[in-house]
C-alpha positions as CSV (number, residue, x, y, z in Angstrom):
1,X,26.1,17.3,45.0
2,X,23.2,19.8,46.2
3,X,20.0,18.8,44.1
4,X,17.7,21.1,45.8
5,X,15.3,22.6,43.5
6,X,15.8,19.6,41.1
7,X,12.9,17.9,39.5
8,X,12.2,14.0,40.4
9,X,9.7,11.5,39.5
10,X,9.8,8.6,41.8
11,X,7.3,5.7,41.4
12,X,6.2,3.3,43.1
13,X,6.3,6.0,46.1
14,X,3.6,4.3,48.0
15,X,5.6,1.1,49.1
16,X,8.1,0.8,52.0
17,X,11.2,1.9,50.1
18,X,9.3,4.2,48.1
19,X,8.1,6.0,51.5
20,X,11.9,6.1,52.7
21,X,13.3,7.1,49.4
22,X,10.7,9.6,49.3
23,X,11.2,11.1,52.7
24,X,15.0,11.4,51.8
25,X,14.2,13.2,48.7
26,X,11.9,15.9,50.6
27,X,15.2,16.2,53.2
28,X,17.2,17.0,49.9
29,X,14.5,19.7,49.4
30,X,14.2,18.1,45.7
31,X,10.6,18.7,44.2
32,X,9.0,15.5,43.5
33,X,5.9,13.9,41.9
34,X,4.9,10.7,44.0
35,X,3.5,8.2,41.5
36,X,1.8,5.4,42.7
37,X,-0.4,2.3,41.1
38,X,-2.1,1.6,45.1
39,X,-2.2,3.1,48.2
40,X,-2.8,6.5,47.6
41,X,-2.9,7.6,51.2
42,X,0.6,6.8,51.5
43,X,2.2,8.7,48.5
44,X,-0.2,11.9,49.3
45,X,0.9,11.8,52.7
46,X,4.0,12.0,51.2
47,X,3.7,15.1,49.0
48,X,1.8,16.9,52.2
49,X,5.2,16.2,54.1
50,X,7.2,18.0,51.3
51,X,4.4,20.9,51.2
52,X,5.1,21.5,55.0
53,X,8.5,21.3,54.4
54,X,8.3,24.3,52.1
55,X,9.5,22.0,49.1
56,X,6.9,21.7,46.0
57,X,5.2,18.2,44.8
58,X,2.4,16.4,44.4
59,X,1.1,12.8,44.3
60,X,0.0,11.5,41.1
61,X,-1.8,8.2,40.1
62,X,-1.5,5.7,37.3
63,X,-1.2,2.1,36.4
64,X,2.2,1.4,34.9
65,X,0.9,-1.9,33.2
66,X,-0.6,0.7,30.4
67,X,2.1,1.7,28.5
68,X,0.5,5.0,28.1
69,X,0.7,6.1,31.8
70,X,4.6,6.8,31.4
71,X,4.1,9.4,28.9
72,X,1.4,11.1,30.9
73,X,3.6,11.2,34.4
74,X,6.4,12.7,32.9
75,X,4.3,15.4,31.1
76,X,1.7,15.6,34.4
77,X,5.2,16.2,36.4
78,X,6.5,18.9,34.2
79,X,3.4,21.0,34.9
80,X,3.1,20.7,38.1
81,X,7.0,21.2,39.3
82,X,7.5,23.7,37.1
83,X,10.4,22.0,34.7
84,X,11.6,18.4,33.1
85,X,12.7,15.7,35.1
86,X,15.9,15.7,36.5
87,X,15.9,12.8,38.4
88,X,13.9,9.5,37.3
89,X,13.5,6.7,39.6
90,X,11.1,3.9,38.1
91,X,11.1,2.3,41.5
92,X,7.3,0.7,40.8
93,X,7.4,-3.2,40.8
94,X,5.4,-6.1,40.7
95,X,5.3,-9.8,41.4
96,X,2.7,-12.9,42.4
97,X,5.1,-15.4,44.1
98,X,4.2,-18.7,42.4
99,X,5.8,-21.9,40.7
100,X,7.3,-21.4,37.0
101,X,5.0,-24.1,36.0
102,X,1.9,-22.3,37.3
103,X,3.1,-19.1,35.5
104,X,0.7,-17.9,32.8
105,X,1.2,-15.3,30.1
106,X,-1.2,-12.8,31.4
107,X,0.9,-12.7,34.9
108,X,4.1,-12.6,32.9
109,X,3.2,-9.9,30.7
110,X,2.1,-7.5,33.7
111,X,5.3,-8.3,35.2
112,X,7.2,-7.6,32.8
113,X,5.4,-4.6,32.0
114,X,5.8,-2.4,35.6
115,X,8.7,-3.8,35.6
116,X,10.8,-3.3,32.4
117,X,8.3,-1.9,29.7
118,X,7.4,1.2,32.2
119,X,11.1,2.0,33.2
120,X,12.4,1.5,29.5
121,X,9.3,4.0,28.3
122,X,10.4,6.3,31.0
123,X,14.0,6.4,30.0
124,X,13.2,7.3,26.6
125,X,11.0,10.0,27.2
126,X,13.2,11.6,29.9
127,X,16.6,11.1,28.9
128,X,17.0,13.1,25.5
129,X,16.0,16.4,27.2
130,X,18.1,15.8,30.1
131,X,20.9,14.9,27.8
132,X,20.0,18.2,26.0
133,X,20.3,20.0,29.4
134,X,23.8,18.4,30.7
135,X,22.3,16.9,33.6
136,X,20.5,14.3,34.8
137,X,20.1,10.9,36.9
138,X,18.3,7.5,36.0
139,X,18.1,5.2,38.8
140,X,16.1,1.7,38.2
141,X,15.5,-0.3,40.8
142,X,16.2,-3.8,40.1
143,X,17.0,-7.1,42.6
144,X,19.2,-9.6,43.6
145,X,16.8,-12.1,41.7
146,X,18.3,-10.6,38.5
147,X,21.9,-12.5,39.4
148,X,20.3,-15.4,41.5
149,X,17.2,-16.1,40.2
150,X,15.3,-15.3,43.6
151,X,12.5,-17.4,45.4
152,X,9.4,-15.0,43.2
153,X,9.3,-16.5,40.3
154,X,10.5,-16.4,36.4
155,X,8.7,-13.2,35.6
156,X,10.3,-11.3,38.5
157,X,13.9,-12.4,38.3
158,X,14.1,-12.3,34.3
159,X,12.5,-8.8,34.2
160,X,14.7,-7.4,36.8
161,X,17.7,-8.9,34.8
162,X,16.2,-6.7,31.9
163,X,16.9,-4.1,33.7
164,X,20.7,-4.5,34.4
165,X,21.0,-4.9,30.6
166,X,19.1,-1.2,29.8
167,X,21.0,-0.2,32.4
168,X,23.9,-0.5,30.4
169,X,22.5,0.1,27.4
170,X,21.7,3.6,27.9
171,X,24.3,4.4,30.2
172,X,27.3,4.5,27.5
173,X,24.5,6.5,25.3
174,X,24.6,9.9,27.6
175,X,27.6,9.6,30.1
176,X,29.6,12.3,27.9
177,X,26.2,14.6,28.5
178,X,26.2,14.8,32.1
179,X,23.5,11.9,32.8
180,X,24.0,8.9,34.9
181,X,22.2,5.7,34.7
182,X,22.3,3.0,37.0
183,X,20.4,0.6,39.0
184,X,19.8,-0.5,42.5
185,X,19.7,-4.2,43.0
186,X,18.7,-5.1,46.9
187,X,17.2,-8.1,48.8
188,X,15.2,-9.2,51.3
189,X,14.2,-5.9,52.5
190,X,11.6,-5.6,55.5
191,X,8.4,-3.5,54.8
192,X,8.2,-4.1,51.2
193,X,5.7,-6.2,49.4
194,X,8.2,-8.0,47.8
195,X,9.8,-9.9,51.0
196,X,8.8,-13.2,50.5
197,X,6.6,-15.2,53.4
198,X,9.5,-17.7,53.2
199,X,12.5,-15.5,53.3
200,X,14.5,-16.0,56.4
201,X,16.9,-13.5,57.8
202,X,19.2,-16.9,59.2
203,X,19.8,-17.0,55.4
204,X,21.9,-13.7,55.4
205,X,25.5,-13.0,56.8
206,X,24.3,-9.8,58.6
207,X,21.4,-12.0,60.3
208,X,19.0,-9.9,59.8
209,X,16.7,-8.4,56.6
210,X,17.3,-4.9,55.3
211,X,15.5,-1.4,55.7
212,X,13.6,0.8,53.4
213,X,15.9,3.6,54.5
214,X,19.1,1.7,54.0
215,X,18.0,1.4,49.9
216,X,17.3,5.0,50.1
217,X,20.4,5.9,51.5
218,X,22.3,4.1,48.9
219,X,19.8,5.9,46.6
220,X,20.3,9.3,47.3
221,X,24.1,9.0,47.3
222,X,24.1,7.2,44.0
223,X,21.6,10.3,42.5
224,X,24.5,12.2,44.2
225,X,27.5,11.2,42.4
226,X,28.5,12.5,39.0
227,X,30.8,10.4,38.5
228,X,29.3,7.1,38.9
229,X,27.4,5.4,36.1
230,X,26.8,2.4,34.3
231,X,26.6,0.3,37.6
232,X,24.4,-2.2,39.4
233,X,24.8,-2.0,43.1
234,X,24.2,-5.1,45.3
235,X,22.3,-4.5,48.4
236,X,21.7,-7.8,50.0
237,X,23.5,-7.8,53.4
238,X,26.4,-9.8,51.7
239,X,24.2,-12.7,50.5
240,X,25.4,-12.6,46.9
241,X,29.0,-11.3,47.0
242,X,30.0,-10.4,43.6
């Protein structure tokens, strides 16, 4: 499917598989707020690559940990693209690596806030308007963690597993109006902060970790793709076969 001239929200766009997600959507020519919680250089750079590309968008910052900031993207993005979302990609995560029995609450309730409260709050902003429309495409980005339990910690792997379930939550809820939802759900992937200092490539049939640009090209087909929806797709070079 062409989605040039589409509308997308992507956050976390300042991270490694933001950046490569990102850089795939500009090459789709799709206009696109870059949100970002840190590193601001990286997700205006960003938006000046798209504006020399001839394709509209626009960096825009905001802590998703305040459960107002979701609201105020979405709205912020409409203004500035010139129409709704079309394509949402709550993509912003966090995680501290540490022990469950070091865990406290505040830690767990951040995580479990960029993580699952943001994407949900996204969701149900976006998704009755693009339901209204006939079109649209809600792709969370989720973990391996969520089957396995990872090596981060509690916080990361049962948020992420939050996720799948929203997933298909909402999925069944707008399929018959032209809107997808599904989530991504990859693993040790280099140039991310959420590659453990542990990790070892050994540990993977392929040998080797993952690249930001292999998650985006999974991305962009699955924003693609009409048909598909209701799915969690595994990329983990064949580390948890399912």
């Amino acid at each position: 499917m062409d989605l040039s001239g589409k509308v997308a929200l992507l956050t976390g766009a300042s991270g490694g598989i933001g950046r490569a997600l990102g850089r795939r959507l500009i090459a789709a020519r799709v206009k696109t707020v870059f949100a970002y919680g840190s590193r601001p250089d990286q997700a205006r750079q960003l938006a000046a690559e798209a504006k020399a590309a001839g394709v509209d968008a626009i960096a825009i910052g905001g802590d998703l940990a305040d459960r107002r900031v979701p609201a105020r993207l979405l709205r912020e993005a409409s203004d500035a693209l010139g129409g709704p979302v079309d394509l949402l990609i709550p993509n912003a995560g966090h995680a501290v690596q540490q022990d469950y029995t070091e865990l406290d609450l505040e830690a767990w309730d951040r995580t479990f806030a960029v993580n699952l409260r943001a994407p949900f709050l996204l969701a149900q902003q976006a998704l009755p308007g693009m339901a209204a429309r006939g079109f649209g495409r809600v792709l969370f980005m989720s973990s391996v963690a969520a089957f396995t339990g990872g090596i981060v910690g509690a916080d990361y792997a049962a948020s992420k597993a939050g996720l799948h379930g929203l997933t298909h939550f909402l999925a069944s809820r707008v399929a018959a109006h032209g809107v997808t939802v599904n989530a991504l759900a990859p693993a040790l992937i280099e140039d991310t902060a959420m590659l453990p200092g542990t990790a070892s490539p050994g540990a993977l049939p392929v040998g080797r970790f993952g690249r930001p640009e292999e998650v985006a090209d999974l991305a962009l087909a699955v924003l693609r793709n009409g048909y598909l929806t209701n799915q969690v797709l595994s990329l983990d070079g064949g580390g948890y076969p399912r």
